[in-house]
C-alpha positions as CSV (number, residue, x, y, z in Angstrom):
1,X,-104.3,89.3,215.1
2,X,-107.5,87.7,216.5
3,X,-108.3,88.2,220.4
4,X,-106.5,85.1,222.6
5,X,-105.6,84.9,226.3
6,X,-101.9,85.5,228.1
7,X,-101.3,82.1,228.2
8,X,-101.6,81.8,224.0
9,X,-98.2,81.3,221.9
10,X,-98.3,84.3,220.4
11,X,-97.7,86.3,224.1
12,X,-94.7,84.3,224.5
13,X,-92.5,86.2,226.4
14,X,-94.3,89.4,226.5
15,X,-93.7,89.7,222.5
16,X,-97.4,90.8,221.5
17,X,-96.7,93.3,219.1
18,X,-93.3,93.6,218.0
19,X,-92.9,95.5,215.1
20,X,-90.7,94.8,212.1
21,X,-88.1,97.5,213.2
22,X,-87.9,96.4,216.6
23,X,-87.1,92.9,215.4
24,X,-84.1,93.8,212.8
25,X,-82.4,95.5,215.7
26,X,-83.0,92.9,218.1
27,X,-82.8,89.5,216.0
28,X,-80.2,90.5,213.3
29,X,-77.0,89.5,215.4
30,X,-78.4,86.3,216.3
31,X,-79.9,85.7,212.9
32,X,-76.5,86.3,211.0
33,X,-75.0,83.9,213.8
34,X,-77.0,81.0,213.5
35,X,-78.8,81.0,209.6
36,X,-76.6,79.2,207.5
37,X,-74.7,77.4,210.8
38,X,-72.6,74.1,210.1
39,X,-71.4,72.1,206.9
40,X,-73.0,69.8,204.8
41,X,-72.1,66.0,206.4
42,X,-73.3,63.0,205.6
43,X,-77.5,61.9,205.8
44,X,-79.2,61.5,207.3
45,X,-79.3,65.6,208.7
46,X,-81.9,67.1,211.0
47,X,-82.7,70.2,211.0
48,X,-84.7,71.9,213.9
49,X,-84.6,71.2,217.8
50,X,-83.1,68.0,219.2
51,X,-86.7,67.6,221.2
52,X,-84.1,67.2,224.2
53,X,-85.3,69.8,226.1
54,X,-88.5,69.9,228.5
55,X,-91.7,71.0,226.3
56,X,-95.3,72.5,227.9
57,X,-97.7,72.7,225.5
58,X,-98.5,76.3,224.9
59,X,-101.9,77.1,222.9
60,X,-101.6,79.4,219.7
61,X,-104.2,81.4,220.2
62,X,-104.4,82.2,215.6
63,X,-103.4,80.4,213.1
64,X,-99.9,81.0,212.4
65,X,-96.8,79.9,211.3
66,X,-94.2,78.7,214.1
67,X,-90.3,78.6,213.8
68,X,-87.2,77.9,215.3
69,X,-85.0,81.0,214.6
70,X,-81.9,80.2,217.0
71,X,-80.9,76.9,218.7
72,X,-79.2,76.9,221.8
73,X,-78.4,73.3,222.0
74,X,-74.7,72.4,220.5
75,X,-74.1,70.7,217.0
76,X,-78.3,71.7,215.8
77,X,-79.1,73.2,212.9
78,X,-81.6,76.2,212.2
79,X,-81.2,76.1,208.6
80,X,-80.6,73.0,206.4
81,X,-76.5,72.7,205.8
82,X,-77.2,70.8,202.5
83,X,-79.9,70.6,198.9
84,X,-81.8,67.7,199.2
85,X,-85.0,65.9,200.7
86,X,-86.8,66.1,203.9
87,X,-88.2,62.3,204.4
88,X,-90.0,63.2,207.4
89,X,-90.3,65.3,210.3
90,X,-91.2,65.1,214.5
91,X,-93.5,67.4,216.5
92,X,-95.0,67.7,219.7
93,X,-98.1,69.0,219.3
94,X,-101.7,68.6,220.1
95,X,-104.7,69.6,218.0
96,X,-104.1,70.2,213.7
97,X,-104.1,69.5,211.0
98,X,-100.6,70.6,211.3
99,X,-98.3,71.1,208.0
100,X,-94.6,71.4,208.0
101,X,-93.0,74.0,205.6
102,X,-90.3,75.4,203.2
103,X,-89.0,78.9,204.3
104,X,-86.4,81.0,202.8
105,X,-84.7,83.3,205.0
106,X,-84.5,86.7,203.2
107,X,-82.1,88.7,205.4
108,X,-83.4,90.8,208.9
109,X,-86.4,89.2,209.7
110,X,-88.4,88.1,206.4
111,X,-89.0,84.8,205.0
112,X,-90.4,83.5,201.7
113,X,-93.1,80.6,201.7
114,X,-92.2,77.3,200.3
115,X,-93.5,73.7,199.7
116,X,-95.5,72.3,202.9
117,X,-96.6,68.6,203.4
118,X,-99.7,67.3,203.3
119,X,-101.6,67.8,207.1
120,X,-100.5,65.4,209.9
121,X,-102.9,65.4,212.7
122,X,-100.9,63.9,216.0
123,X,-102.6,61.3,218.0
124,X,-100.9,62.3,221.5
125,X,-98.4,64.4,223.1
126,X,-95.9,62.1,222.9
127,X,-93.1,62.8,219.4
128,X,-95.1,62.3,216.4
129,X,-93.5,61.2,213.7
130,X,-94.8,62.0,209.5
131,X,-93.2,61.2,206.6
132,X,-93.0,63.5,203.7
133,X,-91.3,64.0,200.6
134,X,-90.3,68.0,200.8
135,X,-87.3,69.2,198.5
136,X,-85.2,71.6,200.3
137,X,-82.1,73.8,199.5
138,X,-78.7,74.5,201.3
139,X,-79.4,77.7,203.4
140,X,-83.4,77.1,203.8
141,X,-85.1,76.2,207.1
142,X,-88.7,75.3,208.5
143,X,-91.7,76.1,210.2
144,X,-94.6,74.5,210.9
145,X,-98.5,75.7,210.3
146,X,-101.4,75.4,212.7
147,X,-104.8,75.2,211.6
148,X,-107.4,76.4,214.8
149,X,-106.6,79.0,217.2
150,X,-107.2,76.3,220.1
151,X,-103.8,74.1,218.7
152,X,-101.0,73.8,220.8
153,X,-97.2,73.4,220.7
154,X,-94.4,71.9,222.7
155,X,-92.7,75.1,223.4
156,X,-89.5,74.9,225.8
157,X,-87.1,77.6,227.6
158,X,-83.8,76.8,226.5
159,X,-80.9,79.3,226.8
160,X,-79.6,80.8,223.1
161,X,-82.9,79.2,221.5
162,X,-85.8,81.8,220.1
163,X,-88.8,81.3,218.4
164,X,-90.6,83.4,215.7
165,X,-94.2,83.8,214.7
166,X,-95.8,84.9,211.0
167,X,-99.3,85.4,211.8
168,X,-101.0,84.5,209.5
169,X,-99.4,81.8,208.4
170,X,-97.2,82.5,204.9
171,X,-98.4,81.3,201.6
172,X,-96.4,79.7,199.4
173,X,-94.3,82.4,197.6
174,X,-95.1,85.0,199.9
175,X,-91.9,87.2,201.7
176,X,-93.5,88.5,204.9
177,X,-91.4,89.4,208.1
178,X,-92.0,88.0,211.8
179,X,-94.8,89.1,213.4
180,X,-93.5,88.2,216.8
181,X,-90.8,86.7,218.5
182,X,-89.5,85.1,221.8
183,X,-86.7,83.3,223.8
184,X,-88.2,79.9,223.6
185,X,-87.9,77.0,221.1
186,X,-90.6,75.1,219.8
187,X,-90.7,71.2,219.4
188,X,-90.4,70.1,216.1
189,X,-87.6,69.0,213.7
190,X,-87.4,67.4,210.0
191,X,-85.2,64.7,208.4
192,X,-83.1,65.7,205.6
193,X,-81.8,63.0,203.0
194,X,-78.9,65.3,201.3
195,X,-78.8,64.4,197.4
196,X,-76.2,62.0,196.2
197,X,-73.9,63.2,194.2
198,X,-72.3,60.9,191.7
199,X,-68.7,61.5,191.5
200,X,-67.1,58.8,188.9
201,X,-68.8,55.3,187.1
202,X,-66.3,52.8,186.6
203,X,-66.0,51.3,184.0
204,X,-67.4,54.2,181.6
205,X,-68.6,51.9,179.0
206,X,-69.9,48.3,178.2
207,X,-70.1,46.5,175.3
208,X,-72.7,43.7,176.9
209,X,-76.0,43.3,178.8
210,X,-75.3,43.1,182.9
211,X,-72.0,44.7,182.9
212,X,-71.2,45.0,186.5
213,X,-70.4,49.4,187.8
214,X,-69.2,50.7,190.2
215,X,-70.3,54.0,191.2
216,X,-68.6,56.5,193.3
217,X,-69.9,59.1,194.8
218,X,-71.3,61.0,198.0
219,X,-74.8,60.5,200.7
220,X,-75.7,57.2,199.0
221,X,-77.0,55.9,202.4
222,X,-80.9,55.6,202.2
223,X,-80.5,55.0,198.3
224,X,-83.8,54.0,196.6
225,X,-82.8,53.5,192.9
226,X,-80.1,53.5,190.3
227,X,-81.0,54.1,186.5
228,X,-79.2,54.2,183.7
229,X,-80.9,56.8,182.1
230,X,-84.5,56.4,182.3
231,X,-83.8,52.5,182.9
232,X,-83.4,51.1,186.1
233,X,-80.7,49.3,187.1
234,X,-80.9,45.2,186.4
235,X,-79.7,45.3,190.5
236,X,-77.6,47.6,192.8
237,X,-75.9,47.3,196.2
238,X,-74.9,50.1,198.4
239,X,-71.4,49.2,199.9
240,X,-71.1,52.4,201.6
241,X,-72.4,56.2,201.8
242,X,-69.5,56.5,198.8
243,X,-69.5,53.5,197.1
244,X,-72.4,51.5,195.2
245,X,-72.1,48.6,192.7
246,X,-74.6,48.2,190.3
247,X,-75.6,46.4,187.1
248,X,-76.4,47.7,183.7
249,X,-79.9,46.9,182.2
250,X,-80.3,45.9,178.3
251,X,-80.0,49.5,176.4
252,X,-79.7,50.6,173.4
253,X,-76.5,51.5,172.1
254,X,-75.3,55.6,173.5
255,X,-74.6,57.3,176.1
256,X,-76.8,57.5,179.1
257,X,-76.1,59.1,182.8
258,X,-76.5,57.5,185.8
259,X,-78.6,58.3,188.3
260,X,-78.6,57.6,192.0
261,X,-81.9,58.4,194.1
262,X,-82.4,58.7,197.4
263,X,-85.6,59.7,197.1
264,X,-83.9,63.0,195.4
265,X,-81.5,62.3,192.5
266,X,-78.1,63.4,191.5
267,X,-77.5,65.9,188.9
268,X,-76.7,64.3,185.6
269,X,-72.5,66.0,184.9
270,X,-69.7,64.6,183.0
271,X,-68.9,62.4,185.7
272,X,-72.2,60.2,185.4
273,X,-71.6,59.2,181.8
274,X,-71.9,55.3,180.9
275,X,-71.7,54.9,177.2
276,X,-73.6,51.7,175.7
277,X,-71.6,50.0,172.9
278,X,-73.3,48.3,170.4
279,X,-73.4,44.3,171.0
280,X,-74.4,41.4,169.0
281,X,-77.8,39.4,170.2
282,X,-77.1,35.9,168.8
283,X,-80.7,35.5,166.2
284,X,-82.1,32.0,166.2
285,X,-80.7,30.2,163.0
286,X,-81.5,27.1,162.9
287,X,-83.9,25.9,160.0
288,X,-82.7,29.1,157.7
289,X,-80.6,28.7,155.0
290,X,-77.7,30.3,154.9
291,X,-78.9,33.4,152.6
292,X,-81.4,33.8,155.2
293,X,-78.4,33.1,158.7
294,X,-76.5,36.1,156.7
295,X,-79.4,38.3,156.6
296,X,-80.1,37.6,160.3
297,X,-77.1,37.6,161.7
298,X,-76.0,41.2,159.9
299,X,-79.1,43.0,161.6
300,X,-78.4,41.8,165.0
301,X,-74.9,43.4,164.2
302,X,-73.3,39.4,164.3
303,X,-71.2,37.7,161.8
304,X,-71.1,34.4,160.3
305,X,-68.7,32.2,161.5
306,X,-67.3,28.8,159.9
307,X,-69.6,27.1,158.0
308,X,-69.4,23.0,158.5
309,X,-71.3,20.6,156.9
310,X,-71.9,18.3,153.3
311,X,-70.8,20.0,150.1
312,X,-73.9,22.1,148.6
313,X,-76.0,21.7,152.0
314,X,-77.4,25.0,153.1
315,X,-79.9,24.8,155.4
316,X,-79.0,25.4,159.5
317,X,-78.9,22.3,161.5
318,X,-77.0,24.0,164.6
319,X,-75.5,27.3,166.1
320,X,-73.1,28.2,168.4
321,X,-73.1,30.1,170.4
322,X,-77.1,29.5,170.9
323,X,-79.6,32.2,170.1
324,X,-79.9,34.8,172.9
325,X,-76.5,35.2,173.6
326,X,-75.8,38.6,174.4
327,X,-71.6,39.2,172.4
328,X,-69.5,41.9,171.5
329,X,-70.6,43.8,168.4
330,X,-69.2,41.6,165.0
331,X,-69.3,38.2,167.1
332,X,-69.0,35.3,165.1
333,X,-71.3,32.6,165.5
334,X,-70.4,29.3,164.1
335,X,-73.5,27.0,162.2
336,X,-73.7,23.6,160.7
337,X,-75.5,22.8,157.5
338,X,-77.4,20.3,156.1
339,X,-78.7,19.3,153.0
């Protein structure tokens, strides 16, 4: 570590140089007691401190990477509860650019290096708020990267709450182990949207364009798109965290999954099927002959209906239904002749 003062982060709470077995004897219990703590729930989640507390800004002193590895405050999480997005994320901090990162807890005391957002530079002490677009898994948690030894953090004694330290800061990929510790927690948090799962599309199938579906499902709150397929959805409304009604684009015929996003999407399973049936796209007839209407009518998978008109006229005067009409597959559509 480079030289700082006793007032710098990394000092915090006389933890200069703890060494990686010091730290599996002393953090283990309350590691295995709050990684992994509470169940998946509904979005949006946050994981990280509640920012309830009262936070001094406490100078790094290196740059580093800062996280929350117990919380002392009721109903918080240390690691995410549920797979999905972080949408963005709250710190009190002064100085940056600061990042906010993906860490896998590897047991003890060693984390791996994820994903971090791009660099957020805070404008005051006040909460600062980014937005991001970070995937995270079920059992993963975060930290947050300085860039200049002179940064600081809101850093706040709360009873049951510790912080750790990975100085330097850990590269994506890298498993390193805490470099120091203390009983604080620092002041930052992130969003999580959890990814929507689709659990049933009713009905399964449609045999026309704009066929009304309703989707059931889980986390559907903060949805951003429905496709069918690679297609997006003609329209959709979310009716509920569970429940969202959409309606089918023009396809071709098969079967397609559908796929809620929110911004992460659902996994494509049995459950998301939606076949597309094969439909009949009234052609424009009028001024063919009949020959021609046939010909027409078979390759947009119509049939010709009853035929009115003078004996031995075959030319198309009118059509119903009109061209355009989106039918059933094998649709008849009516015509009049002329001679």
């Amino acid at each position: 570590m480079r030289g700082r003062t006793d007032g710098d982060l990394m000092a915090l709470s006389g933890y200069r140089t703890v060494r990686r077995a010091l730290l599996v004897s002393a953090l283990g219990a309350v590691l295995c007691a709050f990684v992994g703590a509470g169940s998946a729930s509904a979005a949006p989640i946050t994981v990280g401190s509640p920012l309830t507390a009262s936070f001094t800004q406490e100078t790094f002193g290196a740059s580093a990477t800062v996280l929350n590895i117990a919380l002392g405050e009721p109903a918080t999480y240390v690691t995410s509860p549920a797979t999905g997005t972080i949408v963005s994320w709250h710190i009190l901090a002064s100085g940056g650019p600061f990042f906010l990162r993906v860490l896998t807890p590897d047991g003890g005391t060693t984390y791996t290096g994820g994903a971090s957002s791009q660099g957020e530079v805070p404008t005051s002490l006040a909460t600062q708020t980014f937005t991001t677009d970070l995937p995270i898994k079920a059992g993963q948690t975060i930290g947050v990267d300085n860039s200049n030894d002179s940064d600081t953090i809101g850093i706040a004694a709360v009873a049951g709450s510790a912080v750790g330290i990975i100085d330097p800061p850990v590269a994506n990929g890298a498993t390193v182990a805490l470099s120091a510790s203390g009983s604080a927690e620092a002041g930052f948090n992130a969003v999580v949207q959890p990814l929507p799962t689709v659990i049933r599309v009713s009905p399964r199938s449609g045999s026309r364009l704009g066929r009304k579906v309703t989707i059931t499902g889980t986390n559907f709150d903060g949805t951003t798109a429905v496709k069918f397929g690679s297609t997006a959805a003609k329209s959709f409304k979310v009716i509920s965290d569970t429940r969202i009604t959409a309606v089918a684009p023009a396809h071709h015929p098969g079967t397609v999954h559908v796929i809620v996003l929110n911004p992460g999407q659902s996994t494509p399973g049995a459950a998301s099927k939606f076949k597309f049936k094969q439909v009949c796209v009234v052609p424009k007839l009028k001024g063919k002959t009949l020959s021609a209407a046939r010909k027409a009518l078979k390759t947009a998978h119509c049939k010709l209906g009853k035929v009115t008109g003078p004996t031995g006229a075959t030319k198309v005067s009118k059509q119903k239904p009109k061209h355009g009409k989106v039918l059933p597959a094998g649709s008849k559509v009516r015509v009049t002749v002329k001679l």
